[in-house]
N, C-alpha and C positions, 0 to 999 in steps of 0.2 A: 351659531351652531354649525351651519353651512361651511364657515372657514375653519373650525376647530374638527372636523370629520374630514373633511381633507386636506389636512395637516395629518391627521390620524392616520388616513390611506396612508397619504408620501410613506409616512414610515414604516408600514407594516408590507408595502413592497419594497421599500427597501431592506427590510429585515429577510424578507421573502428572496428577492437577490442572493446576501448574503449566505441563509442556508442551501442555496441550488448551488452557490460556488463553492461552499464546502463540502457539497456531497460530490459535485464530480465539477473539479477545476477547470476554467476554459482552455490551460495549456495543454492538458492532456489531449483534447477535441482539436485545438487548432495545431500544435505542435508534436502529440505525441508521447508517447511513454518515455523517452530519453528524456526530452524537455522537461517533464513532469517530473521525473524522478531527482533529475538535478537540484528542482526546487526545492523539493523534499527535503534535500541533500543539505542544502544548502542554510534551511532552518532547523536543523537537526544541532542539539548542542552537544552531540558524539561527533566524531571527525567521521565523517561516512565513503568511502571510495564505492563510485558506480560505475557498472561494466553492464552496457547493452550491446546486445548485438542482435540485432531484429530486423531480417532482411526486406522481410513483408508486416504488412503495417494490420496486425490481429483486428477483429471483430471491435466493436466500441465495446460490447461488455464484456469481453474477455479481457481489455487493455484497462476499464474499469476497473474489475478484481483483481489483476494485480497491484494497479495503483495503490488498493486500499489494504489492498493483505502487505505490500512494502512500507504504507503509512503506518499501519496499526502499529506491525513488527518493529520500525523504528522506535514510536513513542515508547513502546514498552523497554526496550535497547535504553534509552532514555531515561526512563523511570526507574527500572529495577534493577540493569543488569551490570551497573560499576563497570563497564567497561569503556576502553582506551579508544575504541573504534571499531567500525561493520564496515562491513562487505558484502557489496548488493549487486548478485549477478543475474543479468538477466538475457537467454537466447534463444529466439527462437530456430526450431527444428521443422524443415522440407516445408511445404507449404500443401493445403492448408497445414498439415501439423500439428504441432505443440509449441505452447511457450513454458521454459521452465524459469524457476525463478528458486534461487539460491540468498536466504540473509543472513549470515554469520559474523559473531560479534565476538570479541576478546574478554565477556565481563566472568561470571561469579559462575554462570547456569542456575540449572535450579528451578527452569521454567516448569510451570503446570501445562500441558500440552489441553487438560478436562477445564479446566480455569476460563474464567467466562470469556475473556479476551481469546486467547489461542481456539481454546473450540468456536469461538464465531468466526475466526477468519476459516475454521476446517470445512463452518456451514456454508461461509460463502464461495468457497473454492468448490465446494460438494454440488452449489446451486447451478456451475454451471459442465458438471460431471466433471470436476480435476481431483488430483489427487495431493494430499497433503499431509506435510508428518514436521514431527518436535526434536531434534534430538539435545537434551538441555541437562546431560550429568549434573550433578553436583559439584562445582569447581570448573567448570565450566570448559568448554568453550558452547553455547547455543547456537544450533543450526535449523533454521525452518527451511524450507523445502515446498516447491507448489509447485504443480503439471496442470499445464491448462491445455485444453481442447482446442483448435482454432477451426476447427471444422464446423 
């Protein structure tokens, strides 16, 4: 019983491991929003071009939310939006500042901005006072849009 209970632990830290690196990546912490984003990039099956330029290195949970507002926005890119390839800009402005972050993609549009995905990245950009918008015509081209606070 002794060895079967921790066999049991082993795995449930390591299940444990795996959901803390999927909420917030070790690259992002050790290497940063560029780093992080390339990865992104990189297992994304759209063709993705990324453009940072971030002189100063934002708050952890400012550089968190965007991680995750450029993840979300990918998968969705990915899933719904037929398109050829995005464009992921991301700069920051003065110090402390602003980071803005630009994702626009070639596909169909069409995005629901109220739609449970888009409004939770509005809730999480709103959690830490930034500002966020949709713009997703029918026919597309879809452009998200985030201002983050670094102050």
């Amino acid at each position: 019983l002794v060895d079967q209970a921790h066999t049991e632990a082993k795995a449930a830290l390591s299940e444990l491991r795996d959901l803390v690196r999927g909420v917030h990546p070790p690259v992002l912490t050790d290497r940063g929003l560029d780093a992080a984003l390339s990865g992104l990039a990189a297992r994304c099956p759209v063709p993705v071009r990324v453009e940072v330029d971030v002189p100063v290195r934002p708050k952890a949970a400012v550089e968190a939310v965007a991680y995750f507002v450029i993840a979300e926005a990918l998968t969705n890119v990915a899933k719904h939006a037929r398109a050829s390839q995005v464009n992921v800009v991301v700069e920051g402005h003065g110090y402390p500042g602003t980071l803005s972050i630009v994702i626009s993609d070639d596909g169909i549009g069409g995005a629901d901005p109220r739609g449970a995905g888009l409004s939770g990245l509005g809730d999480r950009v709103a959690g830490v006072d930034g500002g966020f918008s949709v713009e997703s015509p029918s026919g597309g081209p879809t452009i998200i849009s985030a201002v983050l606070p670094c102050g």
